[in-house]
Residue frames as qw, qx, qy, qz and C-alpha x, y, z in Angstrom:
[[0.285, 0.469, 0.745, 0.380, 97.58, 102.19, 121.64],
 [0.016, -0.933, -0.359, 0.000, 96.34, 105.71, 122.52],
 [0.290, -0.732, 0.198, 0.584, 99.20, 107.65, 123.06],
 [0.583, 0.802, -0.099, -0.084, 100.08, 109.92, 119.84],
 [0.765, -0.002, 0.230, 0.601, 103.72, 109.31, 118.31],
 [0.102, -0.958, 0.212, 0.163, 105.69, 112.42, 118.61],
 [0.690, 0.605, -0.041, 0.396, 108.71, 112.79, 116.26],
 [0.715, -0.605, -0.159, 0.311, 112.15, 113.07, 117.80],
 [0.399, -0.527, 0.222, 0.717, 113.83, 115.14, 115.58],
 [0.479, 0.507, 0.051, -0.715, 113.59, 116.51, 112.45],
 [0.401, 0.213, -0.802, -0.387, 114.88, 113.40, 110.18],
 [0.208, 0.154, 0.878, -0.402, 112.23, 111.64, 112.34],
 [0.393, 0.691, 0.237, -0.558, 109.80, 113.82, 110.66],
 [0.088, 0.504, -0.661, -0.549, 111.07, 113.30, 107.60],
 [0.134, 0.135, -0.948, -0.257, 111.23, 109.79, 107.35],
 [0.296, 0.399, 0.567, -0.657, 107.42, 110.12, 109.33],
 [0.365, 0.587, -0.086, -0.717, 106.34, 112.41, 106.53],
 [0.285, 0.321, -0.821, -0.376, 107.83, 110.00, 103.51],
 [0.034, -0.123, -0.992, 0.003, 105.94, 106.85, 104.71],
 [0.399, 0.437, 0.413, -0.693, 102.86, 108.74, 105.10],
 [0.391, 0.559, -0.210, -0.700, 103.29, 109.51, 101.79],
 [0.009, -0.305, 0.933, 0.191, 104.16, 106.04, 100.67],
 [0.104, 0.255, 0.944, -0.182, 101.12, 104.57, 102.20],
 [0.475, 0.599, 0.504, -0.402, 98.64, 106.84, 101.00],
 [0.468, 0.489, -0.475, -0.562, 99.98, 106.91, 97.31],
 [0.042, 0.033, -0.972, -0.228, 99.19, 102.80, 97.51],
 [0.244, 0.428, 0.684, -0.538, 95.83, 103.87, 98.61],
 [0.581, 0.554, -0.133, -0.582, 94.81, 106.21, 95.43],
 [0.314, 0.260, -0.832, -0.377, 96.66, 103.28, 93.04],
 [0.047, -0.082, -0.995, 0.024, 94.50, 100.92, 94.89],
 [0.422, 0.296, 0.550, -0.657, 90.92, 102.79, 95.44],
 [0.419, 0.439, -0.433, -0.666, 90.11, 102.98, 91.46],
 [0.873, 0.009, -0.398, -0.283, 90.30, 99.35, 91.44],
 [0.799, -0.511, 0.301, -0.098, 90.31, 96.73, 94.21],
 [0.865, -0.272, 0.303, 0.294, 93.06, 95.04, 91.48],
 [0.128, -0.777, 0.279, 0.550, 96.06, 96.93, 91.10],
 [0.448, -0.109, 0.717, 0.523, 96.81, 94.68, 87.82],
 [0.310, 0.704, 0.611, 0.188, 93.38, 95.67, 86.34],
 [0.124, 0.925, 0.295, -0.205, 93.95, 99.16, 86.94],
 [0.337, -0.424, 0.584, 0.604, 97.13, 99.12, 85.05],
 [0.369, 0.184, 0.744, 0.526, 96.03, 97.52, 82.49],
 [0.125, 0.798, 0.580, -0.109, 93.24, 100.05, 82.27],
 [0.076, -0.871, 0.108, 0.473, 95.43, 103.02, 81.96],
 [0.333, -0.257, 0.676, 0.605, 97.49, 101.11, 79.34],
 [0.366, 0.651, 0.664, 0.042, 93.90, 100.51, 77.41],
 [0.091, 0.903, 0.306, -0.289, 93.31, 104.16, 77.65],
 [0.392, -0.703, 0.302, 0.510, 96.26, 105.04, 76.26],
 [0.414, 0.179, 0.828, 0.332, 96.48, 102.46, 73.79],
 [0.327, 0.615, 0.702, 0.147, 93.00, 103.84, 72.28],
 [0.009, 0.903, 0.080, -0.422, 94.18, 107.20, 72.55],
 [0.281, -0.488, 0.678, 0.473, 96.80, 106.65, 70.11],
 [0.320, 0.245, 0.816, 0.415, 95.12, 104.39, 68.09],
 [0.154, 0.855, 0.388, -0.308, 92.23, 107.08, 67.75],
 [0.025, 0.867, -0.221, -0.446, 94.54, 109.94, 66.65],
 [0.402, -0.183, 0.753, 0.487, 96.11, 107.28, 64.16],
 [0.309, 0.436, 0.794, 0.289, 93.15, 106.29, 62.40],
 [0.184, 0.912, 0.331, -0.157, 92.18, 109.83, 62.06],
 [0.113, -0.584, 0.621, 0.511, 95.66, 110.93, 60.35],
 [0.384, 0.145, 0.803, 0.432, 95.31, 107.69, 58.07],
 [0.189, 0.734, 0.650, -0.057, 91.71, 108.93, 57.36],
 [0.058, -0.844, 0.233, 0.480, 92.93, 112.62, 56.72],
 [0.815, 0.550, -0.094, 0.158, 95.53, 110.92, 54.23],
 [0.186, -0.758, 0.576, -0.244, 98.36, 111.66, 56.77],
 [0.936, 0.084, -0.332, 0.085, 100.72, 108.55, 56.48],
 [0.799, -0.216, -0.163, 0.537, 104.05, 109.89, 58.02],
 [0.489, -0.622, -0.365, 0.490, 105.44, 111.78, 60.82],
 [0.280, 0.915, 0.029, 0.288, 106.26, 115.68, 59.89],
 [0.498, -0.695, 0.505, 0.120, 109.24, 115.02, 61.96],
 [0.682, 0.415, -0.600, -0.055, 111.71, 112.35, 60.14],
 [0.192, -0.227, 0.901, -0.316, 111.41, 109.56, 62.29],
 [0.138, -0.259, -0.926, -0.238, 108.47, 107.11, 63.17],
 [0.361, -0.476, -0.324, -0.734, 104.97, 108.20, 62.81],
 [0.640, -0.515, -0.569, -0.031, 103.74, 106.34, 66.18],
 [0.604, -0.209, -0.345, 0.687, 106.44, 107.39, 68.23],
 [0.006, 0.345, 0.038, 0.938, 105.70, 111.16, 67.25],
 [0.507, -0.522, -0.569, -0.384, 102.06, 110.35, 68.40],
 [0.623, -0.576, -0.517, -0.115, 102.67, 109.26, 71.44],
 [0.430, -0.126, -0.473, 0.758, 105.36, 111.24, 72.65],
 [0.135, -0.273, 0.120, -0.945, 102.85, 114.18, 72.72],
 [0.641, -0.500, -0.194, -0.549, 99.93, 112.31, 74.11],
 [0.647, -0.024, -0.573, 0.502, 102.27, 110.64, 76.98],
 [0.238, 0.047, -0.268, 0.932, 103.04, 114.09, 78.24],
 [0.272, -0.270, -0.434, -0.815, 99.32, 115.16, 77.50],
 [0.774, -0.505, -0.305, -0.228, 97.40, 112.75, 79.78],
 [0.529, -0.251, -0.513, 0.627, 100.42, 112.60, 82.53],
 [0.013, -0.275, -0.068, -0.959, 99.87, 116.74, 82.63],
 [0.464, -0.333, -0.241, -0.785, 95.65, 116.64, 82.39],
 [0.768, -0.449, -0.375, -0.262, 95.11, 113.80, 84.92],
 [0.457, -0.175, -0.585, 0.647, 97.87, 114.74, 87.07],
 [0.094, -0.255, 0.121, -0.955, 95.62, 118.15, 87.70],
 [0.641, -0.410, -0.482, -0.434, 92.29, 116.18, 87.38],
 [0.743, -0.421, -0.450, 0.261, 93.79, 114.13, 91.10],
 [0.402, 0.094, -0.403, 0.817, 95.48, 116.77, 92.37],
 [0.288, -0.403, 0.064, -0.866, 92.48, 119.31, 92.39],
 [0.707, -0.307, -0.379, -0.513, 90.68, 116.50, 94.08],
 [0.740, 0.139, -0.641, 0.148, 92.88, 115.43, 96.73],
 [0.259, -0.158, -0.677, 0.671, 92.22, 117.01, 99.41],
 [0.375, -0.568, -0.321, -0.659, 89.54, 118.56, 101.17],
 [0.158, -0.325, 0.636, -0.681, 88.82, 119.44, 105.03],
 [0.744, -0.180, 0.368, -0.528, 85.71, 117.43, 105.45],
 [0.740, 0.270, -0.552, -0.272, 87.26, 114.15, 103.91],
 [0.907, -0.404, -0.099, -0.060, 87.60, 111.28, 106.05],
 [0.817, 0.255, -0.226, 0.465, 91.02, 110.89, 105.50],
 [0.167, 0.698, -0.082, 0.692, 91.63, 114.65, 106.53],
 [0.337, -0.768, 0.046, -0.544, 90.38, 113.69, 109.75],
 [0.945, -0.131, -0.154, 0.259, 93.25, 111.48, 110.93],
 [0.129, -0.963, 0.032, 0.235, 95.79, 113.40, 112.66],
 [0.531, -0.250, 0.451, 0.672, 99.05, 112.59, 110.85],
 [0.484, 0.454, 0.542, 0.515, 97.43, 113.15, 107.40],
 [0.019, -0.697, 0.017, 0.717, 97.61, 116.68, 106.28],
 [0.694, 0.657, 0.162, -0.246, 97.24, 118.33, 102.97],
 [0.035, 0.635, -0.716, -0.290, 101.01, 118.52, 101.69],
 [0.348, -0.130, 0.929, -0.003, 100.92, 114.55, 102.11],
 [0.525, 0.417, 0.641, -0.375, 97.84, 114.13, 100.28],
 [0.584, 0.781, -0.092, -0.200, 98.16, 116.25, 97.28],
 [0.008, 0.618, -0.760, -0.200, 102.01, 114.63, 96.91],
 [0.417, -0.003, 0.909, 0.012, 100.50, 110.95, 96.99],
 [0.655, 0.641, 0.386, -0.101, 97.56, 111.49, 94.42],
 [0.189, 0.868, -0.385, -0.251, 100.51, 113.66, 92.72],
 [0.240, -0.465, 0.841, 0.141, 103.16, 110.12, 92.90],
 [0.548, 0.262, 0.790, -0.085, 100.38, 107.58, 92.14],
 [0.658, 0.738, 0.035, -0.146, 99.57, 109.18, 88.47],
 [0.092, 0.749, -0.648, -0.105, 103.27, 109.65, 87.75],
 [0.535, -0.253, 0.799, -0.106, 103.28, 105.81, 88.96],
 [0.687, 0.354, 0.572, -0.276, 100.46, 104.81, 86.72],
 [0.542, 0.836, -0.051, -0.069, 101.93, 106.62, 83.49],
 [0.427, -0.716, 0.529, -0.160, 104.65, 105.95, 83.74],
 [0.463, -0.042, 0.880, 0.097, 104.57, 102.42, 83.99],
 [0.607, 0.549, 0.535, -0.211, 102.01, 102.30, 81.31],
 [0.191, 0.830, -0.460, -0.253, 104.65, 104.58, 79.12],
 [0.126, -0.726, 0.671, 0.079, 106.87, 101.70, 79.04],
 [0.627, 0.115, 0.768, -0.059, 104.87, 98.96, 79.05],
 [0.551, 0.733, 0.294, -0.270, 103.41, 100.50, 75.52],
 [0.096, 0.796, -0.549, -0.236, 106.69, 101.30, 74.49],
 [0.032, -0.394, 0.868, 0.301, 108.34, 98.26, 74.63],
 [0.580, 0.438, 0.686, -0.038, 105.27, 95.94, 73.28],
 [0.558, 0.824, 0.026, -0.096, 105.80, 98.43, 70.14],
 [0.076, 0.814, -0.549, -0.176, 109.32, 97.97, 70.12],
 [0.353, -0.299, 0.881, 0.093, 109.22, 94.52, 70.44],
 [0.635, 0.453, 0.556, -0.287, 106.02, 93.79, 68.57],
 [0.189, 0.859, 0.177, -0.442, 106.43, 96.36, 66.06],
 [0.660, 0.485, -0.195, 0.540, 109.90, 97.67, 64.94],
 [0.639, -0.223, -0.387, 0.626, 112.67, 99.02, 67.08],
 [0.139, -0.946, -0.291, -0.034, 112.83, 102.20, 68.71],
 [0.662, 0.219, -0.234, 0.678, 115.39, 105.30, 69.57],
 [0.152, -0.944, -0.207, 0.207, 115.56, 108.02, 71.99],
 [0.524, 0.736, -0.043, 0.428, 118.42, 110.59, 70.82],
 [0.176, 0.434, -0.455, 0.757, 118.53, 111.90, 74.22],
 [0.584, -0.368, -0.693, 0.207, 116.95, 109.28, 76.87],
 [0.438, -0.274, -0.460, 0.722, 117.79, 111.86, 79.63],
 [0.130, 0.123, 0.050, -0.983, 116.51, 114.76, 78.54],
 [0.445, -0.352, -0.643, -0.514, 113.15, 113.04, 77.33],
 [0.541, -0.370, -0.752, 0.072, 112.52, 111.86, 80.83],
 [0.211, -0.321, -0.350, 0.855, 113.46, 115.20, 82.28],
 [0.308, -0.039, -0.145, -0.939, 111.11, 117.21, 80.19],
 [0.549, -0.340, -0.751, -0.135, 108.67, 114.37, 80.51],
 [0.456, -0.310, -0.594, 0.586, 109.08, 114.77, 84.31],
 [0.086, 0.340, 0.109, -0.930, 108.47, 118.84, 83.81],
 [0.361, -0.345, -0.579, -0.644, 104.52, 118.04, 82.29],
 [0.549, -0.548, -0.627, -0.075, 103.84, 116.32, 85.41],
 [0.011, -0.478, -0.250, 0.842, 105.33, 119.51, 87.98],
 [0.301, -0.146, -0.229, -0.914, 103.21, 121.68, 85.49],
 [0.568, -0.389, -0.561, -0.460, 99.84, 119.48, 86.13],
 [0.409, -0.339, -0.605, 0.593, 101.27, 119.59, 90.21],
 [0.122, -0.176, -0.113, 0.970, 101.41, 123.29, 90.05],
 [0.414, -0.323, -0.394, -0.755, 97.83, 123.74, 88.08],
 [0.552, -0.512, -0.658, -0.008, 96.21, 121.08, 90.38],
 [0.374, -0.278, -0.508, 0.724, 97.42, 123.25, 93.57],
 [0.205, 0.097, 0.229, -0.947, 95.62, 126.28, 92.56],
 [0.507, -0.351, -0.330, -0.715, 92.50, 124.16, 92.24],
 [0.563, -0.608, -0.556, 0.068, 92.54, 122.54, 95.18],
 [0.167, -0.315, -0.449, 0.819, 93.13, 125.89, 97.14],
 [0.283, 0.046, 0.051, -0.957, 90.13, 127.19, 95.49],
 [0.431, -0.230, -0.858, -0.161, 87.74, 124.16, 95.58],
 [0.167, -0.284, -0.764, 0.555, 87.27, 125.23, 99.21],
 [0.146, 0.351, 0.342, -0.859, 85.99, 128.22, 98.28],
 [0.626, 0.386, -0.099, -0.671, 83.70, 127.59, 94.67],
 [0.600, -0.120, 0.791, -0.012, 83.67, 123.53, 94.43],
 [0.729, 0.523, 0.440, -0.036, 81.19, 123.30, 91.54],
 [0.381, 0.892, -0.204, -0.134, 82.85, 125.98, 89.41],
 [0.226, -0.716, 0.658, 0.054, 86.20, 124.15, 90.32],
 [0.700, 0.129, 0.701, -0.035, 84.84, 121.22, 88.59],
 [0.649, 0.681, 0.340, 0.002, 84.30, 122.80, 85.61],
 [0.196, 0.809, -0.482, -0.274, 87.20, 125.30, 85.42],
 [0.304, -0.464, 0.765, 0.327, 89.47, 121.86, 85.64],
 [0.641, 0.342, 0.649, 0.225, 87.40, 119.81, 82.86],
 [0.319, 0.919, -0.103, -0.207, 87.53, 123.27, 80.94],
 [0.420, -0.670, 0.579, 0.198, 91.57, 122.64, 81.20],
 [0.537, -0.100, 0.791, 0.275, 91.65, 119.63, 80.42],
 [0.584, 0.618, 0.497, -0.174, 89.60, 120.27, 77.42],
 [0.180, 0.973, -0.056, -0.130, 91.48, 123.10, 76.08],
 [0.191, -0.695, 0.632, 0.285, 94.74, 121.54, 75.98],
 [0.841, 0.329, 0.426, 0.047, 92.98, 118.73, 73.75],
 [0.500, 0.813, 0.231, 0.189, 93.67, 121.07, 71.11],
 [0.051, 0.933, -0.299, 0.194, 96.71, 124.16, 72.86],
 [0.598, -0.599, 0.471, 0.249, 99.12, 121.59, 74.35],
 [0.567, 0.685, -0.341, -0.304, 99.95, 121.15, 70.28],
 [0.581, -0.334, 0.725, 0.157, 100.67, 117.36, 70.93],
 [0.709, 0.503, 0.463, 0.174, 99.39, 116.44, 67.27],
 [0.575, 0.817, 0.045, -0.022, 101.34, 119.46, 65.94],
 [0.636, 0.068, -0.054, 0.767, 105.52, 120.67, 64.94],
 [0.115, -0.831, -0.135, 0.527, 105.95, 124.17, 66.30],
 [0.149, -0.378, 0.497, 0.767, 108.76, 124.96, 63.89],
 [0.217, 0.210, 0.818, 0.490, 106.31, 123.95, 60.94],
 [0.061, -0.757, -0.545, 0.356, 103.51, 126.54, 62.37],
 [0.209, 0.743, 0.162, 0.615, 102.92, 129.84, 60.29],
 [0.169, -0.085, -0.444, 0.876, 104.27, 132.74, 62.68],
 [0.421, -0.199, -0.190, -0.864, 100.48, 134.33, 62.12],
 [0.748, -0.090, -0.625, -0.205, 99.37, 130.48, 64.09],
 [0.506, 0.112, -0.695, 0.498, 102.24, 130.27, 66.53],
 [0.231, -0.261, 0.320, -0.881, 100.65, 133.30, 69.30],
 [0.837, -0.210, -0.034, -0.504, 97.36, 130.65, 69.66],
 [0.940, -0.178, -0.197, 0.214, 99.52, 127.55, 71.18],
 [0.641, 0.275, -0.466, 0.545, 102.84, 129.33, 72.26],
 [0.295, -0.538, 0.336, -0.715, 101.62, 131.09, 75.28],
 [0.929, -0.251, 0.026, -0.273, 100.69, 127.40, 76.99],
 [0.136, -0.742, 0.656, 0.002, 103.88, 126.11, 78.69],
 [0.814, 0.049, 0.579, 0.003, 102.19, 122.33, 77.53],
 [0.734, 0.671, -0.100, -0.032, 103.09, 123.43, 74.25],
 [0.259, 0.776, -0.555, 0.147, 106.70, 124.00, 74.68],
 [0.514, -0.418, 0.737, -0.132, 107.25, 120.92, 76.87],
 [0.875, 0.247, 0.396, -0.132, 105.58, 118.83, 74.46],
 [0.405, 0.817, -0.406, 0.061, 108.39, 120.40, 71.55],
 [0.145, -0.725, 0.636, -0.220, 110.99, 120.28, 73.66],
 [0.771, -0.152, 0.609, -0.112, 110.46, 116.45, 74.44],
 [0.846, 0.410, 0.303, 0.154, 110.58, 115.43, 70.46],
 [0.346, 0.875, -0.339, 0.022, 113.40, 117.61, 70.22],
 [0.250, -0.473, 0.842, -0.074, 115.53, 114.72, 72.73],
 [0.774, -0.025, 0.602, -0.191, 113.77, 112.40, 71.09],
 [0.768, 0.546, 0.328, 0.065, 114.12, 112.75, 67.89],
 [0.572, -0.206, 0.379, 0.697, 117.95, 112.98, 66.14],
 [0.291, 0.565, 0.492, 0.594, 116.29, 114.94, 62.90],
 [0.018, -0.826, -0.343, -0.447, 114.40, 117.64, 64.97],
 [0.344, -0.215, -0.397, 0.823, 115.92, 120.43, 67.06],
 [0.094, 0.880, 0.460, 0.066, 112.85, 122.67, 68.13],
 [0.189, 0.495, 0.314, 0.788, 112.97, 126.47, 66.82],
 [0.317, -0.599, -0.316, -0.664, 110.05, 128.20, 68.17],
 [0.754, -0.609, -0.189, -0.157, 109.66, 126.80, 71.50],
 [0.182, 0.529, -0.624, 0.546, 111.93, 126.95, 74.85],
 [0.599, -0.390, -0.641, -0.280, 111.89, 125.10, 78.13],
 [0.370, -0.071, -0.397, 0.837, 112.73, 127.40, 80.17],
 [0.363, -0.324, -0.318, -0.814, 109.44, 129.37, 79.49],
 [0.642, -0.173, -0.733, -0.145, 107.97, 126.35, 80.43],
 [0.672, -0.117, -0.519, 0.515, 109.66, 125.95, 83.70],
 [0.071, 0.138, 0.410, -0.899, 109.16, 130.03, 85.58],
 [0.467, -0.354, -0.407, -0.701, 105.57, 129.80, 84.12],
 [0.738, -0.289, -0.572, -0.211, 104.90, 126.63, 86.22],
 [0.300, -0.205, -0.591, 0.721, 107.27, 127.68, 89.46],
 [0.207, -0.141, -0.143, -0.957, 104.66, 131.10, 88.76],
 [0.710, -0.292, -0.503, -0.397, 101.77, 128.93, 89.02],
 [0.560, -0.413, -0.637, 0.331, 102.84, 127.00, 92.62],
 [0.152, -0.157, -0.438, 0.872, 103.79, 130.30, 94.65],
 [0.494, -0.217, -0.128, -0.832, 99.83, 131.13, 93.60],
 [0.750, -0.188, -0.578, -0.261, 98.87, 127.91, 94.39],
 [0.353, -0.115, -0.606, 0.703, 100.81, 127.80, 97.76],
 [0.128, -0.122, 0.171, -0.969, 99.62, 131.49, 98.42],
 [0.501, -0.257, -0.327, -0.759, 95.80, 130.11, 97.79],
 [0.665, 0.293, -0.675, 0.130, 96.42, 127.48, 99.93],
 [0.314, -0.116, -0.607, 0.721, 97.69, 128.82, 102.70],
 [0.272, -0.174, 0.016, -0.946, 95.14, 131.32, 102.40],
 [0.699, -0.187, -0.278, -0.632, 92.29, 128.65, 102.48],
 [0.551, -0.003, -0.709, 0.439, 93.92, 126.08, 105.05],
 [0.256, 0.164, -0.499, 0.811, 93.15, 129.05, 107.49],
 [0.363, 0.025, 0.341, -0.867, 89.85, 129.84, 107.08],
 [0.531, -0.013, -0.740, -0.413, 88.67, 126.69, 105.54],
 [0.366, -0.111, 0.766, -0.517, 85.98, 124.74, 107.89],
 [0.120, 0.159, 0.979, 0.049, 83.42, 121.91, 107.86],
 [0.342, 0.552, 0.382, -0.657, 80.42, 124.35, 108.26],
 [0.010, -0.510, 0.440, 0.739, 81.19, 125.15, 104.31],
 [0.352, 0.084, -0.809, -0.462, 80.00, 122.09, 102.74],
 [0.193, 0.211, 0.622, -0.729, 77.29, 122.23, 105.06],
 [0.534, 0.601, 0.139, -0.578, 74.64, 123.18, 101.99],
 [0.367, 0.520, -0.598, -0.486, 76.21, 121.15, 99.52]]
């Protein structure tokens, strides 16, 4: 019972490493709420009202239908899908680790393992909550189409590495300026209410418009997704390749801050806080 467990090789470590991760991404799905069914359904809620929110304020506008040629909902939510997988993978990532957390002080756990499980468990939660919304509107509703299934889920997939890579460079600077690191990420999350253009059509943007939303790589993923989804629209303006060296850009800072604060990070720090 005392002796430590020492990995015999390196797919030992691997497969070590992987169950770590396993078991502490059922831990974040399960602290939020003691039942894992409520806190589904809770993310579907949120969703749900986020949509319905952004509806009734189009109707109310006098916006009836989609500026794409397809269905008006479907436009909706592919951009707020990508939106909240993005802003609340950063929100858990910046928050997932830290040197004086309990967790931290178990020796297997480490930060890699941490920030990948709070990183798997959002992906988990959206996800599922993507699909569940989906088909209760396809079946409820009226049918649905993707144009290009694969490539939705792959650009889908590149929101949530973009909200990995952001979260990493706040939790490697949390150690050093916590409070401010609270605010820079609700700043974020704020700011893409409005610059990840999920409510607008790039191609339909004046070029005198485009310079205030095309420099945010949430814009162009969010394009790029209703371009495989939708058979009518092939985006113009926007590329996801941008998208894609912005956000590798982002980790090798985030790594770099990281490693930088891993070394000289101690308990003494949050000493005064």
């Amino acid at each position: 019972m005392f002796t430590q467990r020492r990995n015999r090789n390196f797919l030992d470590a691997i497969f070590t490493t992987l169950n770590l991760i396993y078991h502490q991404t059922v831990y974040n799905l399960r602290n939020n709420d003691r039942n894992a069914v409520m806190g589904l359904l809770f993310t579907i809620a949120q969703t749900a009202i986020f949509v319905g929110f952004f509806a009734l304020l189009y109707f109310v506008v006098g916006i009836r239908s989609s500026p794409i040629r397809g269905d008006f909902i479907l436009f909706m939510m592919s951009g707020i899908f990508v939106f909240m997988t993005h802003v609340q993978t950063v929100a858990q990532v910046s928050g997932s680790y830290s040197v004086g957390g309990g967790l931290a002080k178990h020796g297997p756990m480490n930060a890699a393992v941490m920030i990948a499980a709070a990183a798997l468990a959002v992906l988990y939660r959206q996800m599922l909550s993507g699909i569940v919304i989906l088909g209760l509107y396809h079946l409820a509703v009226t049918p649905i189409t993707f144009y290009f299934f694969p490539g939705c889920l792959a650009i889908f997939l590149l929101g949530w590495f973009g909200g990995v890579c952001v979260g990493l460079v706040f939790v490697g600077l949390r150690p050093w300026m916590p409070k401010a690191v609270g605010i820079m990420t609700q700043v974020y999350q704020r700011v893409n209410m409005i610059a990840s253009g999920k409510m607008f059509v790039a191609n339909s943007l004046p070029n005198f418009v485009l310079p205030w939303f095309s420099w945010n790589p949430l814009f162009h993923v969010v394009d790029q997704l209703r371009g495989y989804l939708f058979v009518n629209y092939t985006p113009q303006k926007t590329d996801y390749h941008y998208a894609i060296w912005v956000f590798i850009g982002v980790l090798m800072v985030g790594l770099l801050i990281n490693f930088a604060a891993r070394k000289y990070e101690s308990l003494s720090w949050g000493a005064a806080q």
